[in-house]
C-alpha positions as CSV (number, residue, x, y, z in Angstrom):
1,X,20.0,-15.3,-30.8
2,X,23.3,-14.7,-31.5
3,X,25.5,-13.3,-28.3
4,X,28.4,-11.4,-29.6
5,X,29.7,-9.6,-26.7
6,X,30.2,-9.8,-22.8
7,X,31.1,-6.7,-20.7
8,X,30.8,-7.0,-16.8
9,X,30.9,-4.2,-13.9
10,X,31.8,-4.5,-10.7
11,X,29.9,-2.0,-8.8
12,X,29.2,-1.1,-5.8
13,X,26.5,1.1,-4.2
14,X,25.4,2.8,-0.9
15,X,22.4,1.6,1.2
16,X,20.0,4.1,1.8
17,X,19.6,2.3,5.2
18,X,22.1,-0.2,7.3
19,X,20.5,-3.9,6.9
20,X,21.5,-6.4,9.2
21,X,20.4,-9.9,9.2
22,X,22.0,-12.7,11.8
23,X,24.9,-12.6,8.9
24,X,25.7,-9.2,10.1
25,X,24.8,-5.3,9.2
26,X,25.6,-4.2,6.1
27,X,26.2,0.1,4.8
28,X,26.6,-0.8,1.4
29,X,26.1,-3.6,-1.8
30,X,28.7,-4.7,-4.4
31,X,27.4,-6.6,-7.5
32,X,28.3,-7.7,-10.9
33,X,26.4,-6.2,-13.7
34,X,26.1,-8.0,-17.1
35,X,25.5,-6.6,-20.7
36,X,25.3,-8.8,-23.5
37,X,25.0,-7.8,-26.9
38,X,23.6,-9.6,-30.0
39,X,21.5,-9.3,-33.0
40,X,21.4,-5.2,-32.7
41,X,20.3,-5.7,-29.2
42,X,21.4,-5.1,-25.8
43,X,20.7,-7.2,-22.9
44,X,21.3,-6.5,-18.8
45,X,21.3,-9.1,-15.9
46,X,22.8,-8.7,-12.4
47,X,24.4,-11.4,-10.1
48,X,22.6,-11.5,-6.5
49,X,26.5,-12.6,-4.6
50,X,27.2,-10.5,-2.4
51,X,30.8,-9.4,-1.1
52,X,31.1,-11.9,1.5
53,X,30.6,-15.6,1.7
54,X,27.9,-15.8,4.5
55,X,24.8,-15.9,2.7
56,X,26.5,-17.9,-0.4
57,X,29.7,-19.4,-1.1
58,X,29.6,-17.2,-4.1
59,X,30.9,-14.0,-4.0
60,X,31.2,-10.7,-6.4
61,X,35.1,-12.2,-6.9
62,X,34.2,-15.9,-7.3
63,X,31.5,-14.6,-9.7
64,X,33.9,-12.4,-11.9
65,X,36.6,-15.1,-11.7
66,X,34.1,-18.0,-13.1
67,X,32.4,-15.9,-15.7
68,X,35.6,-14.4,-17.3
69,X,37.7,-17.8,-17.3
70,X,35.2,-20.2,-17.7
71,X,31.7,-19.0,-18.4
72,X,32.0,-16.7,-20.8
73,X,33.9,-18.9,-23.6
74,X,31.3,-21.2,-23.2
75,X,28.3,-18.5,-24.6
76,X,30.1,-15.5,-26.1
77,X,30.3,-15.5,-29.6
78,X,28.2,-18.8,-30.1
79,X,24.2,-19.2,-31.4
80,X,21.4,-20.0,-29.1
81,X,17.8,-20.9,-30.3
82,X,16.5,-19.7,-27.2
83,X,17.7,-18.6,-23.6
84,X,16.7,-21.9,-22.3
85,X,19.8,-23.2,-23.9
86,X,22.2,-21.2,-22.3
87,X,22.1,-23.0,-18.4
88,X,22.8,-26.4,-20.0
89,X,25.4,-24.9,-22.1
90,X,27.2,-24.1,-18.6
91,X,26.7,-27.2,-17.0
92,X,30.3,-29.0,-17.4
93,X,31.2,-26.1,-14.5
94,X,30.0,-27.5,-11.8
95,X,28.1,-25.4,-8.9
96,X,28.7,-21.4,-9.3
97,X,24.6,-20.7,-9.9
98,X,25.2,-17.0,-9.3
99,X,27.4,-16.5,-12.2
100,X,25.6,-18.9,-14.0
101,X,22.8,-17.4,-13.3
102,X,24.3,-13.9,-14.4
103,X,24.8,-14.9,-18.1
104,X,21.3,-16.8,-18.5
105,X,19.1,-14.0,-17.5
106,X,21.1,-11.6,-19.3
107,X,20.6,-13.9,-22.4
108,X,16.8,-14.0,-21.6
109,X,16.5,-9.9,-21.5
110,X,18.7,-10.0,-24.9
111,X,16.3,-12.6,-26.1
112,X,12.9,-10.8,-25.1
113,X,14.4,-7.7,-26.6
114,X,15.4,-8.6,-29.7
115,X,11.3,-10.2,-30.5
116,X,9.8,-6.9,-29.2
117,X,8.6,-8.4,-25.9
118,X,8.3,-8.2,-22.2
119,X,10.3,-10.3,-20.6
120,X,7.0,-11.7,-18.3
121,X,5.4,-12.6,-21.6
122,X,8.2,-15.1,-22.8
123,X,8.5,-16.2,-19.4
124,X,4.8,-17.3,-19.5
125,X,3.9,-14.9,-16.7
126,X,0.3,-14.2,-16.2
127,X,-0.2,-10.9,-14.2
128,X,-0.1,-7.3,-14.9
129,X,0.7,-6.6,-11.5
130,X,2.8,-8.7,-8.7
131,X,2.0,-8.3,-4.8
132,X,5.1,-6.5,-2.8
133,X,6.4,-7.5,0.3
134,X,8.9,-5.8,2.5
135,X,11.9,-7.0,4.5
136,X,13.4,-5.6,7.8
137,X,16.9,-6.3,9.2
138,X,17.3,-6.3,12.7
139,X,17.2,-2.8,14.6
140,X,18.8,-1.8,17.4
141,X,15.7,-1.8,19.7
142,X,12.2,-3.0,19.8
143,X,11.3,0.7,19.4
144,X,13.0,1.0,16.2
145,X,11.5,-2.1,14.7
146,X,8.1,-0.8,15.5
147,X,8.6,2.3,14.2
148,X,9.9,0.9,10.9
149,X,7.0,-1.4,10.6
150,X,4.8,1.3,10.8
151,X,6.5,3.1,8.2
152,X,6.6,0.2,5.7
153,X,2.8,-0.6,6.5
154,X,1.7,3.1,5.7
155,X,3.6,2.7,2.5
156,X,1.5,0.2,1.3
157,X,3.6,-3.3,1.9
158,X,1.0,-6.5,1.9
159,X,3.0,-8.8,3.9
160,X,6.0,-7.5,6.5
161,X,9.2,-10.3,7.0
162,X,11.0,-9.3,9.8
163,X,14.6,-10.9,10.4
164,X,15.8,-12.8,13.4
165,X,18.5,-14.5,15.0
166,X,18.9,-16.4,18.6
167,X,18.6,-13.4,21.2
168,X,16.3,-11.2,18.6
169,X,13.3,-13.3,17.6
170,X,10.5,-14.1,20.1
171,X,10.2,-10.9,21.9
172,X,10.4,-9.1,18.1
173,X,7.1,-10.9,17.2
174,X,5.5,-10.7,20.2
175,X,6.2,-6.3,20.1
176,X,5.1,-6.5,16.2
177,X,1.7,-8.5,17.1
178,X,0.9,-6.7,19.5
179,X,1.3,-3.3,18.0
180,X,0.1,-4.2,14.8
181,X,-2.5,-7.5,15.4
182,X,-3.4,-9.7,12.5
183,X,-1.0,-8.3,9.8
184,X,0.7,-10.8,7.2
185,X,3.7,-11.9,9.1
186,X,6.7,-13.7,8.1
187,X,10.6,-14.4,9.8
188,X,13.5,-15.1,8.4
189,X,16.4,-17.2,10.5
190,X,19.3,-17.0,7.6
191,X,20.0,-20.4,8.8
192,X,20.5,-19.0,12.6
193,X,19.2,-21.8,14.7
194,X,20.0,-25.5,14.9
195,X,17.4,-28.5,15.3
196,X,18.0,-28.1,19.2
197,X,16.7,-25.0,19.1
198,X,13.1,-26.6,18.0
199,X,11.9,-26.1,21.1
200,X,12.5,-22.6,21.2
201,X,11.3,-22.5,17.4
202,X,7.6,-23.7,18.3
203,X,7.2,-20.4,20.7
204,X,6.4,-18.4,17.9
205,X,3.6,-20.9,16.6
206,X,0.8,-18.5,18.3
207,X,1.6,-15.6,16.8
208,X,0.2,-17.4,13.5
209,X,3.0,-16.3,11.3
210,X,2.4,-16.9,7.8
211,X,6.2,-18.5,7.6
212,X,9.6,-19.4,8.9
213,X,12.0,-18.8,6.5
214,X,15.4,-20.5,7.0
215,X,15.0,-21.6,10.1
216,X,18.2,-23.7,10.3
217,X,21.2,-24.8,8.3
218,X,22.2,-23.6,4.4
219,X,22.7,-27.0,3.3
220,X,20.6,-28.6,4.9
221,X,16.9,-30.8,4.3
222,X,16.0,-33.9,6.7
223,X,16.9,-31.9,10.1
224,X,14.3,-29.2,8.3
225,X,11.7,-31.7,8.0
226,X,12.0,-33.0,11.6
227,X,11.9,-29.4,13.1
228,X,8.2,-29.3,11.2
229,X,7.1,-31.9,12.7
230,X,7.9,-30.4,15.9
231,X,5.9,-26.8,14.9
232,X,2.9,-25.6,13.6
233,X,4.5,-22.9,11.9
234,X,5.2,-23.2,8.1
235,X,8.6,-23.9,6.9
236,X,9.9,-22.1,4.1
237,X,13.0,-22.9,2.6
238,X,15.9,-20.5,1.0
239,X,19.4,-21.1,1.0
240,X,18.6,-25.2,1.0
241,X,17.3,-24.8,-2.5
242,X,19.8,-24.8,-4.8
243,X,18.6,-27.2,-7.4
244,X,15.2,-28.3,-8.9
245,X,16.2,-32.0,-7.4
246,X,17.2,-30.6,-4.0
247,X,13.7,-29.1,-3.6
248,X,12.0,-32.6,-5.3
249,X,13.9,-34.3,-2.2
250,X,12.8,-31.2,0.5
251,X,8.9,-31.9,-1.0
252,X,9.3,-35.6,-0.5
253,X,10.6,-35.2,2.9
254,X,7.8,-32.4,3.7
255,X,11.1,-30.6,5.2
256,X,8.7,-27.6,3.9
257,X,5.2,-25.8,2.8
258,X,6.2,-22.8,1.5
259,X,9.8,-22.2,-1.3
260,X,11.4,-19.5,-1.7
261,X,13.0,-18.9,-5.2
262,X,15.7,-16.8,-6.0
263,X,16.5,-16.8,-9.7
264,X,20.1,-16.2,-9.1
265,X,20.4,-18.9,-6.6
266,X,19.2,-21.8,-8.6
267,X,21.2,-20.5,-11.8
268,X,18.5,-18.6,-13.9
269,X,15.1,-17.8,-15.1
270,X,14.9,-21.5,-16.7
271,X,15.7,-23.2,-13.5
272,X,13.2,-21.0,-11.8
273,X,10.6,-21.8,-14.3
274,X,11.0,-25.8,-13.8
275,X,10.9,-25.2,-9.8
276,X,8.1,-22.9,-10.0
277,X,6.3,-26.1,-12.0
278,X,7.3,-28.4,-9.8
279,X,5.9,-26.5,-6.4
280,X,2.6,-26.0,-8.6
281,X,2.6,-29.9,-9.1
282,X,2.3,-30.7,-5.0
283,X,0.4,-27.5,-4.1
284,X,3.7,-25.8,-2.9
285,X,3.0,-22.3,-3.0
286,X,6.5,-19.8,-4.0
287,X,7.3,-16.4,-3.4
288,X,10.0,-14.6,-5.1
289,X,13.0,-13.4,-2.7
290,X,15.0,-10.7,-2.7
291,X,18.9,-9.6,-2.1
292,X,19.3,-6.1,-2.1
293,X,19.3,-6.0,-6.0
294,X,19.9,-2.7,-7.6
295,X,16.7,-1.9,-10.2
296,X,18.1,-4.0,-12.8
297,X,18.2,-7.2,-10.9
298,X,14.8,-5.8,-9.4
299,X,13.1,-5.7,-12.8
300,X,14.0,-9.7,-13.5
301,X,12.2,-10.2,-10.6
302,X,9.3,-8.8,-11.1
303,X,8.9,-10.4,-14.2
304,X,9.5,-13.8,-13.1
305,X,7.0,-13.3,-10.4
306,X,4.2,-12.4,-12.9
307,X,4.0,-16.6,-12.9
308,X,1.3,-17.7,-11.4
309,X,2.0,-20.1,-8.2
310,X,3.8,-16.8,-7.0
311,X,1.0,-16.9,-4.3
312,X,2.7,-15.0,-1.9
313,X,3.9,-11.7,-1.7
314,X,7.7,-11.4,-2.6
315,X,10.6,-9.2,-1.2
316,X,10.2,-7.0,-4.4
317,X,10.1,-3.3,-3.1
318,X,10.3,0.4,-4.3
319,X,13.8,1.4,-5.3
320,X,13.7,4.3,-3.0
321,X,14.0,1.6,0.1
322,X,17.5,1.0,-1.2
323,X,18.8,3.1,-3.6
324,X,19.1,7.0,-4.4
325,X,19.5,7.3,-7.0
326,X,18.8,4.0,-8.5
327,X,20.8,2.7,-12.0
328,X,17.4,2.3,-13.8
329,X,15.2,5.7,-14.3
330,X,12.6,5.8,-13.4
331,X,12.7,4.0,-10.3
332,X,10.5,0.8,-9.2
333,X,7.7,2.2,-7.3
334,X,4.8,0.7,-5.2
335,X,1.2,1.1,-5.6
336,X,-0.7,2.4,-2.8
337,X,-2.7,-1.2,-2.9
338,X,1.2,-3.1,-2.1
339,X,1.5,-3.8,-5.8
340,X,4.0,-3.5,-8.5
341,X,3.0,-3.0,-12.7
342,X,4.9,-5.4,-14.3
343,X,7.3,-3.5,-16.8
344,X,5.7,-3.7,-20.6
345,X,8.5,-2.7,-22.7
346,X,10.8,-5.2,-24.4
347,X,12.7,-7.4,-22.6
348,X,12.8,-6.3,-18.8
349,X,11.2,-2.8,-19.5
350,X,13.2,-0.5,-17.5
351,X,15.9,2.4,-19.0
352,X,19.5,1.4,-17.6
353,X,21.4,5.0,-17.0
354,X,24.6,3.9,-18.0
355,X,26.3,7.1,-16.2
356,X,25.2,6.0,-13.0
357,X,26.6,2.6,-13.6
358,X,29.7,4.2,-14.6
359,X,30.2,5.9,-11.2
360,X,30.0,3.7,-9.0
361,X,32.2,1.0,-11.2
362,X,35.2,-0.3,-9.2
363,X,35.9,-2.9,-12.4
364,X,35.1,-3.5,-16.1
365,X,35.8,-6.4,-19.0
366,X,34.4,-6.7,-21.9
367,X,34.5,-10.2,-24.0
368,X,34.2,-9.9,-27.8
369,X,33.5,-13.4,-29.5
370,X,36.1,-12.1,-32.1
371,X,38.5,-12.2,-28.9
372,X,37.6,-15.5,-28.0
373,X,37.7,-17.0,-31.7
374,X,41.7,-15.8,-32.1
């Protein structure tokens, strides 16, 4: 696999709903697309950074900045044997997983297209069909949050995640339980609360939540494994796991149950594959996360999370949650069971409209190796 050209696209794209998590609400999403080309092929990818630095310390401008100066050079216009070469061919820039990330599961959709093949199938994924969770942002009253439950629940959703934050968490559960009783049940922090708060924290063990996600902070691991201790509720961890060895150390430490992976977090399908091996090993089940991805970014997903210690239901929903229209036609839809079909054309299955992507472009490069080689 030969990668011959680089073009990136800054785009950006209205919400068709506000989400607000304790980072703060959010009316729209700006990401960097990827197209490679190579062989007679085309390949897509799409960076989860987000405008701001809250989640990450990446950004859509720290992304494009790394990818065009360093990144790129590295990859464009040289021969890969396989995608799984193109992470360690990055590694002398150190950090920057999103943009990393970016290039290495674009190579991997160039790759599967070029033999003729899903994406899932060179991935080693197993299923046909991959269970879909749903994630709510924080409402502006207990009313709303209901409501939108309900809405999510008649639209087929296996597991709910609700988001919290100090002020918004206890008396959110409580309403949901109690409207809705034994439903799968998860909450995400966003890295809200501090180990202090651990008392707090351990109110919500009743409502036998399947999960807290994130419960305290981004860098973080021992302070994680002393809060479970103090709770009955699962951990789960998110932002924490930026590395295969940072989640060997959280396992160790039993700073969690439950991982979260975000291909774009960890710095590509490859790394994803060698953490979702290593939480098989010790019994960890993962889940695949979401970030607001646009259908291209969607499709990856769903591939990766045809693997099989995806046990959990992900935060892989419809298109029509986020986006209308969506850049990919037709749209990613739900089952009426809470499941997604796993895309079976080549590489991640899913037509990219390119004049949709060229409306809502705010930037463009493109990289030629032929560029790069003067």
């Amino acid at each position: 696999m030969r990668i011959d050209r680089l073009e990136l696209f800054l785009c950006r794209l209205p919400l068709v709903h506000f989400f607000e998590t304790s980072f703060g609400r959010t009316y729209d999403r700006s990401f960097v697309l990827a197209r490679m080309e190579g062989d007679g092929h085309e390949g897509w990818g799409e960076a989860i950074a987000e405008g701001h630095p809250y989640y990450s310390g990446e950004t859509t401008e720290t992304v494009w900045h790394i990818v065009t100066s360093f990144l790129a050079p590295l990859v464009v216009g040289r021969e890969f044997a396989h995608p799984r070469e193109v992470f360690p061919a990055m590694t002398r820039v150190r950090t920057h997983n999103m943009a990393k990330a970016l290039l290495e599961m674009t190579a991997w959709d160039l790759y599967a297209r070029t033999r003729g093949e899903p994406l899932s199938a060179v991935l080693g994924g197993t299923r046909p069909r991959i269970q879909s969770g749903v994630s709510i942002g924080i409402q502006d009253s207990l009313d709303q949050l209901v409501d939108k439950v309900a809405r999510e629940r008649d639209a087929g959703y296996q597991r709910i995640k609700i988001k919290i934050k100090p002020g918004w968490d206890v008396d959110a559960v409580e309403r949901v339980r109690a409207r809705f009783g034994d439903i799968p049940l998860m909450v995400d922090a966003n890295a809200a609360y501090r180990l202090e708060d651990g008392a707090h924290l351990a109110r919500l063990d009743p409502f036998d939540l399947m999960m807290i996600e994130q419960p305290l902070d981004y860098d973080d691991v021992m302070d994680h494994a002393e809060l479970q201790k103090a709770i009955v509720t699962p951990i789960c961890l998110d932002e924490s796991i930026h590395t295969v060895r940072i989640a060997r150390d959280a396992i160790a430490a039993k700073a969690c149950r439950i991982i979260n992976i975000k291909p774009g977090r960890v710095g590509g399908h490859q790394q994803s594959i060698e953490l979702h091996d290593l939480c098989a090993a010790h019994d960890i089940p993962v889940w695949h996360g979401g970030m607001l991805e646009s259908g291209i970014g969607r499709a990856h997903n769903i591939h990766l999370a045809s693997l099989p210690n995806f046990r959990l239901p992900g935060d892989i929903a419809a298109s029509k949650r986020y986006y209308l229209p969506d850049l990919i036609e037709p749209g990613i839809e739900v089952a009426p069971d809470g499941t997604i079909a796993v895309p079976t054309g080549p590489g991640i299955g899913v037509n990219v409209v390119r004049e949709r992507i060229e409306q809502v472009t705010e930037r463009h490069v493109a990289i030629d190796a032929r560029e790069l080689a003067r």
